[in-house]
C-alpha positions as CSV (number, residue, x, y, z in Angstrom):
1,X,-179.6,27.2,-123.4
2,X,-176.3,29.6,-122.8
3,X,-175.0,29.6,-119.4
4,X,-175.6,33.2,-117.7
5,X,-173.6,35.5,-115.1
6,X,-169.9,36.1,-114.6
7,X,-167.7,32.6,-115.1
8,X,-166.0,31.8,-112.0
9,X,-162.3,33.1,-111.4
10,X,-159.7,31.0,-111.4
11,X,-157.8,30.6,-108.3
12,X,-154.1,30.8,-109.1
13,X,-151.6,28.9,-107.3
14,X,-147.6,29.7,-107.2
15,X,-145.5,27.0,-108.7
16,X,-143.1,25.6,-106.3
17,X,-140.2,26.1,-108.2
18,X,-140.6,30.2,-107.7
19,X,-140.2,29.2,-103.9
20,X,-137.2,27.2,-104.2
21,X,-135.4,29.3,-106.8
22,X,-134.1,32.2,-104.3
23,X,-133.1,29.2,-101.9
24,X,-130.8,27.7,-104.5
25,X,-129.8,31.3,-105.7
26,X,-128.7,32.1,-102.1
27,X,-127.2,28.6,-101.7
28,X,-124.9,29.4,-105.1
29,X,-124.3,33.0,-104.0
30,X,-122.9,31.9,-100.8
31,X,-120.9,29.1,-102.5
32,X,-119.3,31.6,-104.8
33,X,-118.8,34.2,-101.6
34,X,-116.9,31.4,-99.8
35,X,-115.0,30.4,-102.9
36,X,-113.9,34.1,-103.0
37,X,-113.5,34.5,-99.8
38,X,-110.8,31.8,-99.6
39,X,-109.0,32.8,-103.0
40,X,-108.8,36.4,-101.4
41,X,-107.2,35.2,-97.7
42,X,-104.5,32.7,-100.0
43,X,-103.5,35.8,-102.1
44,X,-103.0,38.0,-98.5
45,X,-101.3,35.3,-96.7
46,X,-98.7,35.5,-100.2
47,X,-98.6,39.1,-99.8
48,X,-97.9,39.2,-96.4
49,X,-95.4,36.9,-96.7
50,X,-93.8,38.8,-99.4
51,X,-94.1,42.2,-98.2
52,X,-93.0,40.9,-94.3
53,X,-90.1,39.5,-95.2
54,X,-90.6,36.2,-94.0
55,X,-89.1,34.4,-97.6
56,X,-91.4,32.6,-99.4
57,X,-90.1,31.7,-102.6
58,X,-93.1,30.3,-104.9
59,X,-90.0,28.6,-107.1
60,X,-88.5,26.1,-104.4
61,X,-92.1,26.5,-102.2
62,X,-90.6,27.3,-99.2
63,X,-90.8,29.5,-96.3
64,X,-87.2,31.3,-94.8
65,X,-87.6,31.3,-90.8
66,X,-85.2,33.0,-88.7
67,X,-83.3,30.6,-86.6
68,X,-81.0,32.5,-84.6
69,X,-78.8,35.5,-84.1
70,X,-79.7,38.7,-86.1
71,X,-83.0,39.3,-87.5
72,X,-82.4,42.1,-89.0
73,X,-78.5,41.4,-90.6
74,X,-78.4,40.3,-94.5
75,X,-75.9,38.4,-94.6
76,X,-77.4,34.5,-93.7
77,X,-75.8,31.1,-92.8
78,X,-78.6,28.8,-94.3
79,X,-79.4,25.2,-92.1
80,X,-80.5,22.6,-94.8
81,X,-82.1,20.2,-93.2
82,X,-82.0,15.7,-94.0
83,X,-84.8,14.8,-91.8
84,X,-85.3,10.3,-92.6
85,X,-84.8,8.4,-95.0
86,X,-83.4,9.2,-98.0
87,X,-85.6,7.7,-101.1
88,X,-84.9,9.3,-104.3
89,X,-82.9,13.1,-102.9
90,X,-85.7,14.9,-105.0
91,X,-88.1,16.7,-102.9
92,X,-87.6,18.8,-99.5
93,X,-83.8,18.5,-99.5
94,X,-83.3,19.1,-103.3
95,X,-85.6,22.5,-103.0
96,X,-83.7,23.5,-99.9
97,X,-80.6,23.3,-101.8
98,X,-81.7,25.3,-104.9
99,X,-83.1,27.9,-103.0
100,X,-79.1,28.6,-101.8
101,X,-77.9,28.2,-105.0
102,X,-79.3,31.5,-105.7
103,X,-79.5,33.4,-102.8
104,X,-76.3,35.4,-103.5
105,X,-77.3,36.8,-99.1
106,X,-76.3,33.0,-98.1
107,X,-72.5,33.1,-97.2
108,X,-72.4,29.6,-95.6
109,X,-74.4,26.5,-94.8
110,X,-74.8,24.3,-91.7
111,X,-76.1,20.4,-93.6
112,X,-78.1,19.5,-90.3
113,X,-78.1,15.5,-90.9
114,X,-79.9,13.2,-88.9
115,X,-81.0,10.2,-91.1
116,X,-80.1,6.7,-91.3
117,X,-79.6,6.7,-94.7
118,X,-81.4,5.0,-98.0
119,X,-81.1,4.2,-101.2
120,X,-77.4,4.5,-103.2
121,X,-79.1,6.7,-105.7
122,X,-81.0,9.3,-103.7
123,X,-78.0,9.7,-101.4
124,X,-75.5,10.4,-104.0
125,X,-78.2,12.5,-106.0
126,X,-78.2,14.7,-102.6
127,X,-74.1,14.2,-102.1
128,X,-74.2,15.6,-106.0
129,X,-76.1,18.9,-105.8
130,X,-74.8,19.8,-102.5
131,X,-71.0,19.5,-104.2
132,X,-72.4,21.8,-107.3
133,X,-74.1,24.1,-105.4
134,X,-70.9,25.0,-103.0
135,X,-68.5,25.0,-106.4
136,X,-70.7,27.3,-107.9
137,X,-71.2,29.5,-104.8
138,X,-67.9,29.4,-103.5
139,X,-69.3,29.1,-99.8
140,X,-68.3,26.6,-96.8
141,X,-70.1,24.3,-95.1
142,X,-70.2,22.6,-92.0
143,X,-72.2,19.0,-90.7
144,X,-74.3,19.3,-87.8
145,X,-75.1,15.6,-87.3
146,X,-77.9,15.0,-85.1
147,X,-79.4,11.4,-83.5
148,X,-78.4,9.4,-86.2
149,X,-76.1,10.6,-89.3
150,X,-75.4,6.8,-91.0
151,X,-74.9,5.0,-93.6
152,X,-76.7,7.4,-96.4
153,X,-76.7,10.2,-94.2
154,X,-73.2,9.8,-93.6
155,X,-72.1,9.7,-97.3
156,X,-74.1,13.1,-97.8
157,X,-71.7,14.4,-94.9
158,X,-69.1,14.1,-96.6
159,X,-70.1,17.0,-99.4
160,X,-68.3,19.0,-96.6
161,X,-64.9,17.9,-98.4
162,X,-61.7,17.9,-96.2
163,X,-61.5,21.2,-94.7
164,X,-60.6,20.4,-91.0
165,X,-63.0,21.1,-88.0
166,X,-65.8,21.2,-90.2
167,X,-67.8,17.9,-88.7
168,X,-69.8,18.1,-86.0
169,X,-71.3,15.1,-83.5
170,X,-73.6,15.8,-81.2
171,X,-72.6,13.3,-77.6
172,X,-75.5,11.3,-78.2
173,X,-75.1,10.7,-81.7
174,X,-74.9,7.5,-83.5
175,X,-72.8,7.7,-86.6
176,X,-71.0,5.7,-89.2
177,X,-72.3,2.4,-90.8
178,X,-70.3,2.9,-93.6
179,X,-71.8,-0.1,-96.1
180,X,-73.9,-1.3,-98.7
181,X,-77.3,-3.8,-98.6
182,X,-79.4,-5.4,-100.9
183,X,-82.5,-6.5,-98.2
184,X,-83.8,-10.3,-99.5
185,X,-86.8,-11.8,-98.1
186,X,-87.8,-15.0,-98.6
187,X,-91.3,-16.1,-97.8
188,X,-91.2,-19.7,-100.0
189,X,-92.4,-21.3,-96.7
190,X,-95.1,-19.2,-95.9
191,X,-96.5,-19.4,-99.5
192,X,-96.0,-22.6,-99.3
193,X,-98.6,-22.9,-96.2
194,X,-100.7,-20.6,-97.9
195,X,-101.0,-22.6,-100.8
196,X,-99.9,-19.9,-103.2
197,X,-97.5,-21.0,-105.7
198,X,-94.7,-18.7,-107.6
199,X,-95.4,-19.4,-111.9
200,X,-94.6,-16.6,-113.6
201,X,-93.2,-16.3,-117.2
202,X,-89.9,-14.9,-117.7
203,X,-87.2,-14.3,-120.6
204,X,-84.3,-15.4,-119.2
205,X,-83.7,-17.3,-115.7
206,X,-82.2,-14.2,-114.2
207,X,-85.3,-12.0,-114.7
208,X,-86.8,-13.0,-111.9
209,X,-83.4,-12.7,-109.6
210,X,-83.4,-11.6,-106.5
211,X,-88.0,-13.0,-105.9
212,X,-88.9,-12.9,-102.5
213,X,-91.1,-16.2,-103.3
214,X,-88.5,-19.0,-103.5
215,X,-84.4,-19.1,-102.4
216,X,-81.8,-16.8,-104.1
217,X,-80.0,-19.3,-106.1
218,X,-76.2,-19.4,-106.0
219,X,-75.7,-17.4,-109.4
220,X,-78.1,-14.4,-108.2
221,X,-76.0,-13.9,-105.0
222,X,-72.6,-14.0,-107.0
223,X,-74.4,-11.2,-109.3
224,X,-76.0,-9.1,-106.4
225,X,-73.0,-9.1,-104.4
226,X,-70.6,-8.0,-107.3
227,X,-73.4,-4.6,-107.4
228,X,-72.6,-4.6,-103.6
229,X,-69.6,-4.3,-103.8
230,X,-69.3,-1.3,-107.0
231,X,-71.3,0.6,-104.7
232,X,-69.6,-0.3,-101.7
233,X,-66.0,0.8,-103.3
234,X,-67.8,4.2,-104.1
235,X,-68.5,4.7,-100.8
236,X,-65.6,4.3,-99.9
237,X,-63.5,6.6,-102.3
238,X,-67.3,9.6,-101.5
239,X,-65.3,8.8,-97.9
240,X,-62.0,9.5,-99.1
241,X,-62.8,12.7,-100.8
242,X,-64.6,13.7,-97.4
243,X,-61.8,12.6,-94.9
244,X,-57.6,13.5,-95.5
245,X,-56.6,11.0,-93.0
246,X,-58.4,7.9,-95.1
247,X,-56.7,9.0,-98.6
248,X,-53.2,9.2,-96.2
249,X,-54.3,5.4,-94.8
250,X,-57.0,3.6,-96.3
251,X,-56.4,0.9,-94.0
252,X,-58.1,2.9,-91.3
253,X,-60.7,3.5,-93.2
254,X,-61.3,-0.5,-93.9
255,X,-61.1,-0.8,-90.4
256,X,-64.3,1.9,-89.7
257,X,-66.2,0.7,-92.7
258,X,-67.9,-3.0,-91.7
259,X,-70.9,-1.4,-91.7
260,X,-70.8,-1.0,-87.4
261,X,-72.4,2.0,-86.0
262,X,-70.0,4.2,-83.7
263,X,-71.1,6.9,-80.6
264,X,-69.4,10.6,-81.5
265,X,-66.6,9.4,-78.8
266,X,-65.7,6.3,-81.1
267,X,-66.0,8.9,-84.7
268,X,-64.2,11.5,-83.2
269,X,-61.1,8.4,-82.1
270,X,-61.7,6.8,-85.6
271,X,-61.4,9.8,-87.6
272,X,-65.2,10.1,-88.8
273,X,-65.8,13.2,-87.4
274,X,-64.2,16.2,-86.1
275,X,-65.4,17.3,-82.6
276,X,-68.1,16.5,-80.5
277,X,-71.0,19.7,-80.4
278,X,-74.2,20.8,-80.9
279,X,-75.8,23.0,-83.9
280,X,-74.7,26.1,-82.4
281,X,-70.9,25.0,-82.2
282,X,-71.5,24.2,-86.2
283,X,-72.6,27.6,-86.8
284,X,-70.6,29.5,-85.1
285,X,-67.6,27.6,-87.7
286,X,-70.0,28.6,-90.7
287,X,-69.7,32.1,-89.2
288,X,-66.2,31.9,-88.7
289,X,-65.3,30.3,-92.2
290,X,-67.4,32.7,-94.1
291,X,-65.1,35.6,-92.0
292,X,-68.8,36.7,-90.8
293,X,-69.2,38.6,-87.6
294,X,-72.2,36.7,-84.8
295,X,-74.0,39.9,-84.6
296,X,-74.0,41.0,-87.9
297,X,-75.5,37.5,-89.1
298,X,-78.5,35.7,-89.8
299,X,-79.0,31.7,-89.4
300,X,-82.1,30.7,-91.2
301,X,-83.6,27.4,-92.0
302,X,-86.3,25.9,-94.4
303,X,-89.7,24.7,-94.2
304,X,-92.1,23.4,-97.1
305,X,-95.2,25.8,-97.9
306,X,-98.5,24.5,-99.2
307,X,-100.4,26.4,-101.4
308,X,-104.4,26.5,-100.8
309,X,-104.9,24.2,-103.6
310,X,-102.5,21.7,-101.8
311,X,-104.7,22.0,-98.7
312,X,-107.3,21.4,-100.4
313,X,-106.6,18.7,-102.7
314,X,-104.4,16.6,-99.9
315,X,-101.5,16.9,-101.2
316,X,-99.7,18.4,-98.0
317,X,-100.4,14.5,-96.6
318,X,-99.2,12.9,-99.9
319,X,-96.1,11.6,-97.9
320,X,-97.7,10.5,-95.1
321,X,-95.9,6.3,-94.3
322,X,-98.5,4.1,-95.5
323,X,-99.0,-0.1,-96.3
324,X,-100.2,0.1,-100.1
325,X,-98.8,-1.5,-103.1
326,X,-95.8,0.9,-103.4
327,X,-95.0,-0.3,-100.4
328,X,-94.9,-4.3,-101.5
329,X,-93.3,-3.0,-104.6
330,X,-90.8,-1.6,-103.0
331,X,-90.1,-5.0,-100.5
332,X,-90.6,-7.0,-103.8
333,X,-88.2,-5.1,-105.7
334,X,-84.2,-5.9,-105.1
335,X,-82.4,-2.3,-104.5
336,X,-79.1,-1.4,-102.6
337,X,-79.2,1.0,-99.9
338,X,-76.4,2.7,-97.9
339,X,-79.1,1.9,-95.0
340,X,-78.8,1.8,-91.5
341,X,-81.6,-0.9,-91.4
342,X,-83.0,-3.8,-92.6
343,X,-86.5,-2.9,-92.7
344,X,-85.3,-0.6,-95.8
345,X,-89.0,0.6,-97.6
346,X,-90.4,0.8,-94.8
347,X,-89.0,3.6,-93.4
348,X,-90.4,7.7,-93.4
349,X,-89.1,9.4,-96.1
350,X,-87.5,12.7,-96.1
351,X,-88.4,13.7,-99.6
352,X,-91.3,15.8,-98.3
C-alpha cells in the first residue's frame, strides 16, 4: 500500500562554518588593516623626516640632530661620538664617520671620546677611517674627551694629528693608559674541584696556547708577550704621529706610557693633552679652525635609526650586554686589547 498526503519538509539547519566564516574574514581583514596601517605610519615618519630636514640618511641609518648654535646655518661642525668599548670599530662609529665623508656641508668635527678602550684591531680600524676621512675631506678635528678617553680610546684621539690646541680634557677626566694586554685566566683549580678535566686533541702543542683550563707554560708567555709588545711599539709610534713633543723626546713618552691612568691636570703636565675644557671649548676650536663664524654655524651629532622591521624583528636590542656563549668565547679566546680593564669581553660595546 503507497504512503498518502504531502511528505514531511525537511527542516534545514545552517552549517556552522557559514557562522564562523565572516568572523575569520573580519579577523583577516583587520589583520591586513593593521599591517597597512603600520607600513603606511613607517613610510610618513621617512617622509617627514626627509621633507623636515631632520637628516636621515637610509645609507649610514642615522638621524642628524641639531646640537647647538644655528639651526638654520649650512655650514655644520659634526660630533662623532665613541660611546664604550671598542670591539671590532664597525658599527655606530664606522657609520658616523661615513656619513661625513660625504657631507660636503661638514667643515669640521669634534671626535667626542669617552671609552676605555678595546681590542687592537677595532681601535686602529676606527684610528684608520677617521685618518682617511679627514685626508680626503681636508677638514680639522678636535678631541673632546669625556669621563674616560684610555687606552683604545686614547689611541683613536690621536687621529687629531699634531696640530696644537686641538685636545681637549674635561677636569674630571681620566685619560691615558697607554698599553697593551692579553687577559689569561686560569681556572685549573676550580676544574679541578669540579671534576672536569682539560683532553682535547690538538696539532701541535701550541694550538691550545694561551687555555684558560691549565697554567700558561713558559714558551706561550715568551710568544704572547713578543705580540705584546708589536702592538705595544705601535702604540707608541699611533702616539708619536698624534703628539710633536713625543717624536722631539720619546723618553717622555716612555715615561707616560706604563699603562697608568692620569687626571686632565697630570695629561695636560705630561703632554697627553692640550687644555683642560668641556665640549663647547672643543667646538668653538672646530669653528675657529674651519675659519667659521658661531652664528653662522651648525653643531650636529648622530644617533642610530631603526627601521619598523628592526622594531619589529628585535634587532634595535641585538647589542644589548648579555652572558651567552660569545661571551665565554670571547673570555676563552686569547686577544690583545689597548684596554683600560681587565674584565676585557665583558664590557658594553660601542659598535651599536
Amino acid at each position: 500500500m503507497e504512503p498518502t498526503g504531502t511528505p514531511p519538509q525537511a527542516t534545514y539547519v545552517p552549517a556552522q562554518v557559514i557562522q564562523t566564516t565572516p568572523r575569520r574574514s573580519a579577523l583577516w581583514s583587520v589583520l591586513i588593516l593593521l599591517l597597512l596601517g603600520l607600513l603606511g605610519v613607517s613610510l610618513l615618519v621617512n617622509l617627514v623626516l626627509l621633507a623636515g630636514g631632520a637628516g636621515y640618511d637610509s645609507t649610514t641609518r642615522l638621524q642628524e640632530r641639531h646640537v647647538s648654535h644655528s639651526q638654520l646655518a649650512r655650514d655644520k661642525i659634526a660630533v662623532i661620538t665613541v660611546e664604550g668599548t671598542i670591539l671590532e670599530g664597525r658599527g655606530f662609529v664606522k657609520r658616523q664617520i661615513d656619513r661625513v665623508a660625504k657631507d660636503d656641508d661638514v667643515k669640521a668635527v669634534v671626535l667626542r671620546v669617552n671609552s676605555p678602550g678595546g681590542t687592537v684591531t677595532g681601535s686602529d680600524y676606527i684610528f684608520h677611517h677617521l685618518k682617511k676621512m679627514l685626508a680626503e675631506r681636508q677638514i680639522p678635528m678636535v678631541v673632546s674627551m669625556g669621563s674616560l678617553a684610555a687606552s683604545g680610546g686614547y689611541y683613536i684621539s690621536m687621529a687629531v694629528g699634531d696640530r696644537p690646541e686641538s685636545i681637549f680634557a674635561e677636569p674630571t677626566t681620566w685619560t691615558g693608559s697607554i698599553g697593551v694586554m692579553i687577559p689569561h685566566y686560569n681556572v685549573a683549580k676550580l676544574m679541578e674541584e669540579w671534576g672536569v678535566e682539560q683532553d682535547s686533541v690538538v696539532s701541535h702543542r701550541l694550538k691550545g696556547m694561551g687555555s684558560i683550563t691549565r697554567k700558561m707554560t713558559p714558551e706561550e708567555r715568551t710568544i704572547f708577550q713578543a705580540l705584546v709588545d708589536a702592538s705595544f711599539t705601535r702604540f707608541k709610534n699611533i702616539v708619536k704621529e698624534g703628539r710633536a713633543r713625543f717624536r722631539r723626546d720619546p723618553a717622555a713618552l716612555d715615561k707616560v706610557a706604563t699603562g697608568q691612568v692620569f687626571t686632565a691636570e697630570q695629561a695636560v703636565e705630561n703632554g697627553l693633552v692640550d687644555k683642560v675644557g668641556f665640549l663647547e671649548d672643543a667646538v668653538d676650536q672646530a669653528i675657529k679652525l674651519a675659519g667659521l663664524s658661531s652664528d653662522e654655524v651648525r653643531v650636529i651629532d648622530y644617533k642610530p635609526e631603526f627601521s619598523l622591521l628592526d622594531l619589529m624583528l628585535g634587532e634595535a636590542k641585538a647589542n644589548k650586554a648579555g652572558f651567552g656563549l660569545d661571551t665565554l668565547a670571547e673570555l676563552a679566546t686569547p686577544k690583545a686589547y689597548f684596554l683600560c680593564t681587565w674584565l676585557a669581553p665583558l664590557m658594553s660595546s660601542s659598535d651599536r
